[in-house]
Predicted model as a PDB file, atoms N, CA, C, CB and O in Angstrom, pLDDT in the B-factor column:
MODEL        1                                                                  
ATOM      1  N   UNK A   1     108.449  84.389 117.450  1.00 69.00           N  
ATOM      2  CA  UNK A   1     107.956  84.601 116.106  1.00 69.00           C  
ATOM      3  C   UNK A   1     107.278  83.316 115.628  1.00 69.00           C  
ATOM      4  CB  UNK A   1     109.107  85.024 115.147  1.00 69.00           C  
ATOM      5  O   UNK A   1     107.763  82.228 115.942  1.00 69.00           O  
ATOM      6  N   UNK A   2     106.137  83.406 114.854  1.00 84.00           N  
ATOM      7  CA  UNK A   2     105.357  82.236 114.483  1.00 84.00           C  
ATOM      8  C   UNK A   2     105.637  82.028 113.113  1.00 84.00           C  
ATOM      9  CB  UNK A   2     103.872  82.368 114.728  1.00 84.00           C  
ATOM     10  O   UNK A   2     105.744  80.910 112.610  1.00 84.00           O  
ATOM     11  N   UNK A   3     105.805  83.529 112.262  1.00 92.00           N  
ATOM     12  CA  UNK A   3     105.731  82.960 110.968  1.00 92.00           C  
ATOM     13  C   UNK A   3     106.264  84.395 110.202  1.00 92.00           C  
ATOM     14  CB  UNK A   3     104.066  82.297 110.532  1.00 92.00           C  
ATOM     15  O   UNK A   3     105.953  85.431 110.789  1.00 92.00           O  
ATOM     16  N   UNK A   4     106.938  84.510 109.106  1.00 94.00           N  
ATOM     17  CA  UNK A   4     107.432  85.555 108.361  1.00 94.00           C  
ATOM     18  C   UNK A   4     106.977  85.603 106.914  1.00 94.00           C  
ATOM     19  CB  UNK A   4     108.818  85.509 108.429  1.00 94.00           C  
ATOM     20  O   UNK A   4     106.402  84.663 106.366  1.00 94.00           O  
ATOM     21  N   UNK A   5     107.225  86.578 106.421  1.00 95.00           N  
ATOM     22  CA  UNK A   5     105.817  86.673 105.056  1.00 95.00           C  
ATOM     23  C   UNK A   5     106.899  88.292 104.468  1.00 95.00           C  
ATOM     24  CB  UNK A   5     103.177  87.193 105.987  1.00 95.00           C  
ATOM     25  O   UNK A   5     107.403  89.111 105.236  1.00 95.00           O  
ATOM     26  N   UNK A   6     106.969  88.310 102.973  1.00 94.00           N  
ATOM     27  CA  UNK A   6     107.741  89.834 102.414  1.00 94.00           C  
ATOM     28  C   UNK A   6     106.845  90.107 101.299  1.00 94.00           C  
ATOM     29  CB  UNK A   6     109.564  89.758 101.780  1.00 94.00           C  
ATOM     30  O   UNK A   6     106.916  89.580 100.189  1.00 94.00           O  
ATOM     31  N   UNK A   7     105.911  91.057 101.723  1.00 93.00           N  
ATOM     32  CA  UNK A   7     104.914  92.060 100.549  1.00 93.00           C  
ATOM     33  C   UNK A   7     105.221  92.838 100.391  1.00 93.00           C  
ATOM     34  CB  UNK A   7     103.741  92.511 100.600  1.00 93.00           C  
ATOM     35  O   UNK A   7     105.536  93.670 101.241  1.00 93.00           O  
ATOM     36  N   UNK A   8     105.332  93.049  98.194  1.00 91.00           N  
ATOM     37  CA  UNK A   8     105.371  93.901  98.203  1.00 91.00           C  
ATOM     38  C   UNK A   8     107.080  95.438  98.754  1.00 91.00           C  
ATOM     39  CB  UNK A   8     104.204  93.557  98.723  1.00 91.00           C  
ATOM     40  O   UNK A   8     107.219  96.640  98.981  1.00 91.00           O  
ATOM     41  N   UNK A   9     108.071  93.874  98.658  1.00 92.00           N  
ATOM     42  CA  UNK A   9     109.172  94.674  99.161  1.00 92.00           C  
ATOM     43  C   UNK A   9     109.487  94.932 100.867  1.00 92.00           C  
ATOM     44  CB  UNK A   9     108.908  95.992  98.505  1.00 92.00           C  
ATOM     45  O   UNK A   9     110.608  95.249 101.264  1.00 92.00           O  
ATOM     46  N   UNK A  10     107.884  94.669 102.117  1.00 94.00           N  
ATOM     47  CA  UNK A  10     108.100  94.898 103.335  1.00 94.00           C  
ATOM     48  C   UNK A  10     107.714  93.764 103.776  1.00 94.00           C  
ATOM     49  CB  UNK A  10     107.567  95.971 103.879  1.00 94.00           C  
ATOM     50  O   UNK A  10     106.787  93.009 103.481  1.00 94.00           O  
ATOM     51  N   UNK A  11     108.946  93.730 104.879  1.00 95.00           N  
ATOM     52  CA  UNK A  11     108.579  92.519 105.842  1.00 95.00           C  
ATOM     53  C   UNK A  11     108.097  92.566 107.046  1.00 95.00           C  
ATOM     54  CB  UNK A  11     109.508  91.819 106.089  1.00 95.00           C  
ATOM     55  O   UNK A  11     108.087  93.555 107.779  1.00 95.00           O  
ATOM     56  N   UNK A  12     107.575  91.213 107.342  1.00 96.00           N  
ATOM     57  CA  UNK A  12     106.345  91.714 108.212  1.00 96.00           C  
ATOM     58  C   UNK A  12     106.396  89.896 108.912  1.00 96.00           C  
ATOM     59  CB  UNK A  12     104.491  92.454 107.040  1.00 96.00           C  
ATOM     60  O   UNK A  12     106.309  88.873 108.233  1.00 96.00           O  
ATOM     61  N   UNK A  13     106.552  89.979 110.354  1.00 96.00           N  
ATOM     62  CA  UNK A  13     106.516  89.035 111.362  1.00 96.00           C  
ATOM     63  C   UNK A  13     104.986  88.718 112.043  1.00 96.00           C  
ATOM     64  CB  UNK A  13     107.512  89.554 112.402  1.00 96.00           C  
ATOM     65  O   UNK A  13     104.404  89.471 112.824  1.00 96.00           O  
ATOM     66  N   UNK A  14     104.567  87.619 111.623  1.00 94.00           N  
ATOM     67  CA  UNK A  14     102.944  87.065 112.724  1.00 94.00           C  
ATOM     68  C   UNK A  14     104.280  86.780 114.001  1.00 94.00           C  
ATOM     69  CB  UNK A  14     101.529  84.841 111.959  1.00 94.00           C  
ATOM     70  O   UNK A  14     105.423  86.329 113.924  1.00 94.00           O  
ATOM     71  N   UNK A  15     103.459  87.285 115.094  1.00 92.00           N  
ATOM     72  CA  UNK A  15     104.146  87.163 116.443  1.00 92.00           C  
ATOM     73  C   UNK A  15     102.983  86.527 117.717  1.00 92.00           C  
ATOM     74  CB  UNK A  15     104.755  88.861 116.857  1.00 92.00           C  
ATOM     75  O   UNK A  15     101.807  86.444 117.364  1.00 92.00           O  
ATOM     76  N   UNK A  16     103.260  86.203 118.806  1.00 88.00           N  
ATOM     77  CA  UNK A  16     102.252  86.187 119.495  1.00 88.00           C  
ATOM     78  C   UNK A  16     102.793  86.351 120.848  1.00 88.00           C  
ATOM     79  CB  UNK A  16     101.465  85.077 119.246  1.00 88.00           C  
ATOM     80  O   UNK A  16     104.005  86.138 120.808  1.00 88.00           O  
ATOM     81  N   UNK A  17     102.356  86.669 122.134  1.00 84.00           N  
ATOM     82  CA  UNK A  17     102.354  86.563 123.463  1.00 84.00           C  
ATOM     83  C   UNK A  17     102.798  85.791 124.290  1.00 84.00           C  
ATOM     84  CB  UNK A  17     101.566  86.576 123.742  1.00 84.00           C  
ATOM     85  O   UNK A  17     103.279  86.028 125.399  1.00 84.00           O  
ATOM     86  N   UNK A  18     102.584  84.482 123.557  1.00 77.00           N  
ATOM     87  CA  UNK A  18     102.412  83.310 124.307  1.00 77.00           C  
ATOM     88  C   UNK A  18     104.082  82.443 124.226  1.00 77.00           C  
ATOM     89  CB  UNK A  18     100.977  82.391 123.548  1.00 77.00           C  
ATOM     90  O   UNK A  18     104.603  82.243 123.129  1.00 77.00           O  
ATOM     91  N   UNK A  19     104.665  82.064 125.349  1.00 73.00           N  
ATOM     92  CA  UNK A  19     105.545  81.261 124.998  1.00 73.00           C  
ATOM     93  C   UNK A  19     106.084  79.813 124.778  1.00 73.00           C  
ATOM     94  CB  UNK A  19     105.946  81.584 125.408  1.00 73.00           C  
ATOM     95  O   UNK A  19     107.169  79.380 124.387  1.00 73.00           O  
ATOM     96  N   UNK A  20     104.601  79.069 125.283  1.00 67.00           N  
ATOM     97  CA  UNK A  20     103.889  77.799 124.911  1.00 67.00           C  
ATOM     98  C   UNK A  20     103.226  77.582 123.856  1.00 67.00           C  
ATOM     99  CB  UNK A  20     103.108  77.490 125.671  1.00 67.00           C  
ATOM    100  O   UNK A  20     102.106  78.085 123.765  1.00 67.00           O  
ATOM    101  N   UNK A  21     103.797  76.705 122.698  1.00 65.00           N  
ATOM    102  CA  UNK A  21     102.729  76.580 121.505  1.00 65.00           C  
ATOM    103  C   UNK A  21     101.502  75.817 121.835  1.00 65.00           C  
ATOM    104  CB  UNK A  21     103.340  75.864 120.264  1.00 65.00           C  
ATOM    105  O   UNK A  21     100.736  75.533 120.914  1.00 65.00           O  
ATOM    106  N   UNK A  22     101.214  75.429 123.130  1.00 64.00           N  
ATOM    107  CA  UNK A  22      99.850  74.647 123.404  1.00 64.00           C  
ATOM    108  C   UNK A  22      99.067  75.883 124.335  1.00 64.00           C  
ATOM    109  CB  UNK A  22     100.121  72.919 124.396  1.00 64.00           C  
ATOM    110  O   UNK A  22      98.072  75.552 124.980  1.00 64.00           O  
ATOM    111  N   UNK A  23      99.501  77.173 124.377  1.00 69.00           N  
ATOM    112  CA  UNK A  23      98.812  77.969 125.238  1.00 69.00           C  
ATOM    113  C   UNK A  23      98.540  78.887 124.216  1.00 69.00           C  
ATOM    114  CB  UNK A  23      99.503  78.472 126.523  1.00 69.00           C  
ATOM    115  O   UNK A  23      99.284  79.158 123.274  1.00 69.00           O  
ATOM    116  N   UNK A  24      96.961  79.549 124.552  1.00 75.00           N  
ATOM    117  CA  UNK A  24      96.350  80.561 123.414  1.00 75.00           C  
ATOM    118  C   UNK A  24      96.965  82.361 123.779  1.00 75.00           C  
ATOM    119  CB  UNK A  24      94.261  80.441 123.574  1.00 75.00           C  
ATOM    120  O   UNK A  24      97.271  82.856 124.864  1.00 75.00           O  
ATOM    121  N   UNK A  25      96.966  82.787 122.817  1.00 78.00           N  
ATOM    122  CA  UNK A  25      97.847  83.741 123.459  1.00 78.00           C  
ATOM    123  C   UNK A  25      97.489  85.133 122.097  1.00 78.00           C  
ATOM    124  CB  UNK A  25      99.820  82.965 123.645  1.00 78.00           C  
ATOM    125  O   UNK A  25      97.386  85.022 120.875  1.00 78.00           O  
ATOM    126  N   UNK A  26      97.414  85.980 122.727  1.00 88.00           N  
ATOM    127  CA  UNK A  26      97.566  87.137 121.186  1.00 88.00           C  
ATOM    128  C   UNK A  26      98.359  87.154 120.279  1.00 88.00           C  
ATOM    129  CB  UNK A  26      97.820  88.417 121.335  1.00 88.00           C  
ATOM    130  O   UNK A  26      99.574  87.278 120.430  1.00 88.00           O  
ATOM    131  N   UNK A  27      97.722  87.019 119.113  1.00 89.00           N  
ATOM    132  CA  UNK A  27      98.729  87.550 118.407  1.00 89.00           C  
ATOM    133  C   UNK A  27      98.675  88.663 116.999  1.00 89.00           C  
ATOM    134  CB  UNK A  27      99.307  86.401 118.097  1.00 89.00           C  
ATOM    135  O   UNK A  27      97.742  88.831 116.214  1.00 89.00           O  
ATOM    136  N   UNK A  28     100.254  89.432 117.026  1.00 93.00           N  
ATOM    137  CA  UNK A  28     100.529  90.986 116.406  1.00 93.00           C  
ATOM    138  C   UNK A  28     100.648  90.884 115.149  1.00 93.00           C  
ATOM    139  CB  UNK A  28     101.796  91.765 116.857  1.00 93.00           C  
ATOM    140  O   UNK A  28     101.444  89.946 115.199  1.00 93.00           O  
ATOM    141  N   UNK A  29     100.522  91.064 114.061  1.00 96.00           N  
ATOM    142  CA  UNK A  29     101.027  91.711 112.890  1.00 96.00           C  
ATOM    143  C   UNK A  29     102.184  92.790 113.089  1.00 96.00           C  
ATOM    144  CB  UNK A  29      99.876  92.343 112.236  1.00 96.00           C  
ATOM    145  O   UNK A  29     101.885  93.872 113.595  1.00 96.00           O  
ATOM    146  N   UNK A  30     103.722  92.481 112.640  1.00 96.00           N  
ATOM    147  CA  UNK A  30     104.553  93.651 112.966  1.00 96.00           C  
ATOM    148  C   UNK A  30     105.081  93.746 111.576  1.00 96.00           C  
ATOM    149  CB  UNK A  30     105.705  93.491 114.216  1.00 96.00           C  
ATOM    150  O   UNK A  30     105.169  92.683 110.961  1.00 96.00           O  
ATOM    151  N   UNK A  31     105.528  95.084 110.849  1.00 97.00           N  
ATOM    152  CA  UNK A  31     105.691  95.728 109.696  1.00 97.00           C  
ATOM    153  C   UNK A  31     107.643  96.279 110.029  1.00 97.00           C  
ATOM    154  CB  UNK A  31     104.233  97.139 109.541  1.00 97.00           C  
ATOM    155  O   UNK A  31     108.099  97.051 110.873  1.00 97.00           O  
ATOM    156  N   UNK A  32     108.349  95.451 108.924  1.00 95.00           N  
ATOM    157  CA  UNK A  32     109.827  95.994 109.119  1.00 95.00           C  
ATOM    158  C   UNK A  32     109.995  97.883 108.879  1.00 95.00           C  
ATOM    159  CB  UNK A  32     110.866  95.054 107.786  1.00 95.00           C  
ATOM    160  O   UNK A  32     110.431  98.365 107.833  1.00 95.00           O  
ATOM    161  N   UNK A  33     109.768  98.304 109.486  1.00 95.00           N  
ATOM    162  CA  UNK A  33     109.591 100.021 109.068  1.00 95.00           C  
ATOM    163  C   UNK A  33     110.926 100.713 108.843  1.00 95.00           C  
ATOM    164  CB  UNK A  33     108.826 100.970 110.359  1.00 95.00           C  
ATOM    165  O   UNK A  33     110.748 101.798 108.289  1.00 95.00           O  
ATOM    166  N   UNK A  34     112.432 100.396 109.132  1.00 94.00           N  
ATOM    167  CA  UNK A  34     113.421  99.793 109.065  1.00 94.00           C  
ATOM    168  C   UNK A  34     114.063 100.900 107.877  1.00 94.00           C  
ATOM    169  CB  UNK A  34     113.174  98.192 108.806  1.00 94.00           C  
ATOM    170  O   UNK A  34     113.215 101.264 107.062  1.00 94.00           O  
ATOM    171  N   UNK A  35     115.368 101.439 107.694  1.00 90.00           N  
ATOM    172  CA  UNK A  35     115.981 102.001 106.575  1.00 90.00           C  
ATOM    173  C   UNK A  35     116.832 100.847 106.250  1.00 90.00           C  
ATOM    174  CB  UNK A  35     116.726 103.383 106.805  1.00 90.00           C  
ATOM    175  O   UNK A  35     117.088  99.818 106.876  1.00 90.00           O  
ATOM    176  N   UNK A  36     117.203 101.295 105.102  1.00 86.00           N  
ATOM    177  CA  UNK A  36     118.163  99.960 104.339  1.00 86.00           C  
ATOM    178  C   UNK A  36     119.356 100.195 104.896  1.00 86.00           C  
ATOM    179  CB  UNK A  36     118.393  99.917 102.545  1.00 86.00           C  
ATOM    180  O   UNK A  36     120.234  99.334 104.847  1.00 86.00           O  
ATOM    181  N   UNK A  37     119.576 101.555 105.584  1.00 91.00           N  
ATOM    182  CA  UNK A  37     121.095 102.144 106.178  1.00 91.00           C  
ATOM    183  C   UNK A  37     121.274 101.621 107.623  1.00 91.00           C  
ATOM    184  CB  UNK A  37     121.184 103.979 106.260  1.00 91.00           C  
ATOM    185  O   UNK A  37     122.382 101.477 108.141  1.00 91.00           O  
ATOM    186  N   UNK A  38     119.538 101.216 108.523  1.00 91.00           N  
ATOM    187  CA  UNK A  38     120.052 100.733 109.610  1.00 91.00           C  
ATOM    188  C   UNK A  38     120.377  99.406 109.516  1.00 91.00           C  
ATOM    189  CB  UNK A  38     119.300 100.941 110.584  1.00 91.00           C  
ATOM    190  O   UNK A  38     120.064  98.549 108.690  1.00 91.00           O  
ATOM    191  N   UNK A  39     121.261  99.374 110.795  1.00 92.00           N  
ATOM    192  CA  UNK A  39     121.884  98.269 111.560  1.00 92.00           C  
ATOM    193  C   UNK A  39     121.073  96.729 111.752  1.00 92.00           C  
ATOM    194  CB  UNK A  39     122.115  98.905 112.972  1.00 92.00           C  
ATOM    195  O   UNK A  39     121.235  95.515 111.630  1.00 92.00           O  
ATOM    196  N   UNK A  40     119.995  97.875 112.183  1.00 92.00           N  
ATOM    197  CA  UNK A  40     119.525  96.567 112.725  1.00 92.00           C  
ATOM    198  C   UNK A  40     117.842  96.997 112.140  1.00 92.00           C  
ATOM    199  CB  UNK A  40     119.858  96.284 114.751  1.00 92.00           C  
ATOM    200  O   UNK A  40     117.669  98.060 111.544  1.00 92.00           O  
ATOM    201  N   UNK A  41     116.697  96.039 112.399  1.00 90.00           N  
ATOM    202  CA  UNK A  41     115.498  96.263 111.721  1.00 90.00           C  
ATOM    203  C   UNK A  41     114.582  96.450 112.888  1.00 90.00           C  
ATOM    204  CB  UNK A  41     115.086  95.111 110.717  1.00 90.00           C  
ATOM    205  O   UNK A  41     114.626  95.667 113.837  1.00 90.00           O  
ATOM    206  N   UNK A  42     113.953  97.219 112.860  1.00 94.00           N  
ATOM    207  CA  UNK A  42     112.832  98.154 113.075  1.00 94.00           C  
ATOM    208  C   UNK A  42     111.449  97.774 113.039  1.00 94.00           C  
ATOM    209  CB  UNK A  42     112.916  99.088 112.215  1.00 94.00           C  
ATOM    210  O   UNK A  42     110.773  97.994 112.034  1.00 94.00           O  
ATOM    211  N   UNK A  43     110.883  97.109 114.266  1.00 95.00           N  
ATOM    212  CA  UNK A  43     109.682  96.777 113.849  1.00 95.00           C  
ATOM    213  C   UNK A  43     108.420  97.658 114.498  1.00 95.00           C  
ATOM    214  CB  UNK A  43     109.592  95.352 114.121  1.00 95.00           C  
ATOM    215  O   UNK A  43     108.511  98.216 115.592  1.00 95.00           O  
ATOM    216  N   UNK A  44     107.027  97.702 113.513  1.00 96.00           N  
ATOM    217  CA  UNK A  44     106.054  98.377 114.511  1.00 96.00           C  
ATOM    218  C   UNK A  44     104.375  97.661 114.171  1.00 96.00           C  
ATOM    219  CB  UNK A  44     106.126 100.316 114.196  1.00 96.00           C  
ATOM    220  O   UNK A  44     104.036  97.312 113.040  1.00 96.00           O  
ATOM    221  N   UNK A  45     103.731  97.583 115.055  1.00 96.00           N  
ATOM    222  CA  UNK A  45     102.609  96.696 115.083  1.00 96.00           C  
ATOM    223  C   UNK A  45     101.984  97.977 113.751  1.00 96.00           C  
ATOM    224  CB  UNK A  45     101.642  96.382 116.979  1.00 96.00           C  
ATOM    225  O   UNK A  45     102.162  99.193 113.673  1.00 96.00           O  
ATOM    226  N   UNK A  46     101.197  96.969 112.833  1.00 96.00           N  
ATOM    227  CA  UNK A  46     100.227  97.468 111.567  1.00 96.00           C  
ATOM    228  C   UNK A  46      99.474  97.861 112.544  1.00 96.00           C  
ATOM    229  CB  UNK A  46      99.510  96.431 110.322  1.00 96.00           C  
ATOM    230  O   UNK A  46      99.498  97.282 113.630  1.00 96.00           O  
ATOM    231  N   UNK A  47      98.789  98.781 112.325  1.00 94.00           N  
ATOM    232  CA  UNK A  47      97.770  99.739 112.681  1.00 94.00           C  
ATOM    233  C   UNK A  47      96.792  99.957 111.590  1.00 94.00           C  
ATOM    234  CB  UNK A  47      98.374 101.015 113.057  1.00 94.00           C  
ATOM    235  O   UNK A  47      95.670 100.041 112.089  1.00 94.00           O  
ATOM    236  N   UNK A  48      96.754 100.135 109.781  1.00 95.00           N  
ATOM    237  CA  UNK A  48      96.408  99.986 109.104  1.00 95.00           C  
ATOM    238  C   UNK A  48      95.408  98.689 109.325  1.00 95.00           C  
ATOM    239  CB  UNK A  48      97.284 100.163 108.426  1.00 95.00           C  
ATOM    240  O   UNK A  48      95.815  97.557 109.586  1.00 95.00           O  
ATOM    241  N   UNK A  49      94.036  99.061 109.172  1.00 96.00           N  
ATOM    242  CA  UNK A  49      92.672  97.835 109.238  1.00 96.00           C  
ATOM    243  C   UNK A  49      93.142  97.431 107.261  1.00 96.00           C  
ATOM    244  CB  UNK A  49      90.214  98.911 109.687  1.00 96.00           C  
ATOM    245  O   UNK A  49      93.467  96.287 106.944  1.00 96.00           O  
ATOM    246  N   UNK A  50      93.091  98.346 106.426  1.00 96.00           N  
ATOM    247  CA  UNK A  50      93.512  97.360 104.958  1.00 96.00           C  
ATOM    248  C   UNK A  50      94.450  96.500 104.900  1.00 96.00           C  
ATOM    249  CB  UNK A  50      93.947  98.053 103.827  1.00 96.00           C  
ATOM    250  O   UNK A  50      94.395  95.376 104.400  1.00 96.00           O  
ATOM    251  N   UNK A  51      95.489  97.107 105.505  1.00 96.00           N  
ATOM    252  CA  UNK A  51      97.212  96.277 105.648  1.00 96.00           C  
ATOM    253  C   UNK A  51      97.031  95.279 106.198  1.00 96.00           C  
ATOM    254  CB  UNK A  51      98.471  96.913 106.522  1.00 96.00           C  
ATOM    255  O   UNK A  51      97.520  94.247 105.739  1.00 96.00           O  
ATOM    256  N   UNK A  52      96.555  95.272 106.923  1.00 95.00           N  
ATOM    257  CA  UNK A  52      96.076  94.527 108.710  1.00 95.00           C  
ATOM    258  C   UNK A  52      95.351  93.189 107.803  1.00 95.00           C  
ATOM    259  CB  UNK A  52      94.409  95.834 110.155  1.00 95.00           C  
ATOM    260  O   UNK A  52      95.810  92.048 107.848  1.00 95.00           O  
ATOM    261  N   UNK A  53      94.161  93.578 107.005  1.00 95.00           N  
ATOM    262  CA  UNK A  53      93.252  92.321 106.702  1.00 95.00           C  
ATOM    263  C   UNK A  53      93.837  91.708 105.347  1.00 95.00           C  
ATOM    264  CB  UNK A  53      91.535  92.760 106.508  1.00 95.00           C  
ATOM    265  O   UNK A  53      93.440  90.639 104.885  1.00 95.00           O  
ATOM    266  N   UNK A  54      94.963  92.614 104.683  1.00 95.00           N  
ATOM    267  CA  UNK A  54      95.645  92.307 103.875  1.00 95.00           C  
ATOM    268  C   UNK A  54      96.779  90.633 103.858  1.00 95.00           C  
ATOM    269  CB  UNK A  54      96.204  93.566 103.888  1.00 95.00           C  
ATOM    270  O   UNK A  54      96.944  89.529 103.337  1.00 95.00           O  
ATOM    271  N   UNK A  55      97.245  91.561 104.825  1.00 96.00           N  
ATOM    272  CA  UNK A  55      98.233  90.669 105.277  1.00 96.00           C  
ATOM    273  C   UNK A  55      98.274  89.563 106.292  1.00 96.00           C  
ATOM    274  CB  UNK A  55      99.007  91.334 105.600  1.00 96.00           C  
ATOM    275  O   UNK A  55      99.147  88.726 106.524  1.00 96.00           O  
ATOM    276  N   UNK A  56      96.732  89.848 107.003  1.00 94.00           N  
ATOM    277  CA  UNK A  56      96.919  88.340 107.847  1.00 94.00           C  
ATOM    278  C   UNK A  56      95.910  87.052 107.209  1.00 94.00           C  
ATOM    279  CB  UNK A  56      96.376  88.607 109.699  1.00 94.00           C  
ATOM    280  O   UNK A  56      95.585  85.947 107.643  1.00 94.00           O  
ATOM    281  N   UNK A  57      95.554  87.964 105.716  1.00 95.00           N  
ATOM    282  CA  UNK A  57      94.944  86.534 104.868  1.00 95.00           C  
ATOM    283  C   UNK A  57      96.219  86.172 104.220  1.00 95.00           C  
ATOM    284  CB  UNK A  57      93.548  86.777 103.545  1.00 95.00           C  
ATOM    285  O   UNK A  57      96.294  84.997 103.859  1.00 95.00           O  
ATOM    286  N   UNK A  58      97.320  86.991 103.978  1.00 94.00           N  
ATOM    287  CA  UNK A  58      98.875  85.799 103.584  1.00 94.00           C  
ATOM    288  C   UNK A  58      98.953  85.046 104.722  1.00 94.00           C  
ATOM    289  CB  UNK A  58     100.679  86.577 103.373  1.00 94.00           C  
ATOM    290  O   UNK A  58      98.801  83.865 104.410  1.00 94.00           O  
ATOM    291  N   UNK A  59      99.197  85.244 106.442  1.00 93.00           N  
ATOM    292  CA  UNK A  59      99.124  84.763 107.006  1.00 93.00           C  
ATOM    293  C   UNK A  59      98.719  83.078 107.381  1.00 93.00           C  
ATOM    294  CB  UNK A  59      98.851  85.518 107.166  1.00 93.00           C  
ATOM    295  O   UNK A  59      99.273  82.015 107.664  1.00 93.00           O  
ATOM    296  N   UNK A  60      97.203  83.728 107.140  1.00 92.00           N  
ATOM    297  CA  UNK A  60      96.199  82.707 107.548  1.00 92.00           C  
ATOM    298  C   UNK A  60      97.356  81.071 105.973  1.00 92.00           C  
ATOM    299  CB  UNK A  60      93.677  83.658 106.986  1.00 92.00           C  
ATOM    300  O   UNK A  60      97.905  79.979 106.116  1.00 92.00           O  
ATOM    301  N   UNK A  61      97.073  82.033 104.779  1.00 92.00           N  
ATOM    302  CA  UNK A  61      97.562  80.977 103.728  1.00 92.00           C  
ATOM    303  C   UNK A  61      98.336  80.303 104.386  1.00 92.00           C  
ATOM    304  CB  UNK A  61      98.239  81.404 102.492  1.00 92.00           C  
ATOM    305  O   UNK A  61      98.067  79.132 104.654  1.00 92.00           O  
ATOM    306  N   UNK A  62      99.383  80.851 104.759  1.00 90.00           N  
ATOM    307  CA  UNK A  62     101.162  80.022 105.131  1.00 90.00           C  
ATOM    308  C   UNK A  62     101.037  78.968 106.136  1.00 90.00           C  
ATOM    309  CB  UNK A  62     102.496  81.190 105.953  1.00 90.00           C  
ATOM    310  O   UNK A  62     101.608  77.883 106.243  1.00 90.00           O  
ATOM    311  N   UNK A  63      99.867  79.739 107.072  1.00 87.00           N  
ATOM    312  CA  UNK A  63      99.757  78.633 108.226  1.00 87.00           C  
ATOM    313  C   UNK A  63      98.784  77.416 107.989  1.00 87.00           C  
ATOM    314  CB  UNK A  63      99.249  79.333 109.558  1.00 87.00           C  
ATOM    315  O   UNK A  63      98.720  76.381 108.652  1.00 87.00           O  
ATOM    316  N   UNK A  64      98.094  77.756 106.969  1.00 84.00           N  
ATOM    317  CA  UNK A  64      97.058  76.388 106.664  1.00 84.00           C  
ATOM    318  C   UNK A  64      98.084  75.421 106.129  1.00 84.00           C  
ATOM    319  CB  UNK A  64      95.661  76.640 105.378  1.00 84.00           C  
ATOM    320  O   UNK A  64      97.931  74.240 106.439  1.00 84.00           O  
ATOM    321  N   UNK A  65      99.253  75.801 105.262  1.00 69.00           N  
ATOM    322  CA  UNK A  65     100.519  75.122 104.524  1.00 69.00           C  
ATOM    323  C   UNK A  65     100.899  74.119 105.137  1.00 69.00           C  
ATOM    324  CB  UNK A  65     101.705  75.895 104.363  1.00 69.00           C  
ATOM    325  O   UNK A  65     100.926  73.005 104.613  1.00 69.00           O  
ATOM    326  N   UNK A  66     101.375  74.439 106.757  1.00 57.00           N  
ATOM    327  CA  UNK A  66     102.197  73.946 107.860  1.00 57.00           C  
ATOM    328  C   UNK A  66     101.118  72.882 108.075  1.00 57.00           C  
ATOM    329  CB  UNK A  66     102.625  75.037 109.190  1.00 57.00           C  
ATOM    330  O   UNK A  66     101.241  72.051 108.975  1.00 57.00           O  
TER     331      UNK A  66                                                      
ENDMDL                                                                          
END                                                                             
């Protein structure tokens, strides 16, 4: 996991591929899709292009921060 971000009530993990932070690697947008009754949390890659460009300009913010 690179970085965590809660819109809007849902949480949502920047993730990437790679297990070297000096190696370039993809990376996912994943959305907690998750009931408040489960155990454990539930994740699934945004598929949504609004959500998607929504949320990886919070992204982009958090990581310019660092």
């Amino acid at each position: 996991m690179v970085e965590e971000t809660r819109v809007s009530g849902v949480n949502y993990l920047l993730v990437t591929d790679s297990n070297d932070e000096d190696e370039e690697g993809e990376a996912y947008i994943l959305k907690d899709v998750s009931a408040e009754t489960d155990a454990d949390a539930i994740y699934e890659m945004v598929e949504d292009e609004n959500e998607l460009n929504a949320v990886s300009k919070i992204f982009e913010e958090l990581l310019d921060d660092i």
